[in-house]
Phi, psi and omega in degrees: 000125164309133170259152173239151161218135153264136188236115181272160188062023227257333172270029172186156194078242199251348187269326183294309177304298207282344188278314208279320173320333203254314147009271203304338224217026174037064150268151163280134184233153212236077187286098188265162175217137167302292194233008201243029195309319211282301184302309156354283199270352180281280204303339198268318173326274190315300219278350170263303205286316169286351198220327158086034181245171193252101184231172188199185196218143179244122192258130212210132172239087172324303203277035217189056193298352174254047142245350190292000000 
């Protein structure tokens, strides 16, 4: 079975580590960001050239239910 993940925040920290940990493990990753679409799309950069995965970026304001 294919995996997907969404990672909130995925472009820094701890969301950026759990994005990458999930790679590693040839998961697909769903990348949200509040405001950082640059920082974003550089981690999306890295889980495909380095890891060979399918990632991508959502831009999303968790404190905000009409962006879900």
């Amino acid at each position: 079975m294919h995996k997907i993940a969404i990672v909130t925040g995925g472009n820094r920290g701890l969301g950026k580590e759990m994005s990458i940990s999930l790679a590693k493990k040839s998961v697909d990753v769903i990348i949200t960001f509040n405001n950082n679409e640059e920082q974003a799309n550089e981690v999306v950069k890295i889980l495909k050239s380095e890891f060979g995965i399918q990632a991508s970026t959502i831009q999303l304001d968790m404190s905000k239910m009409d962006s879900i």
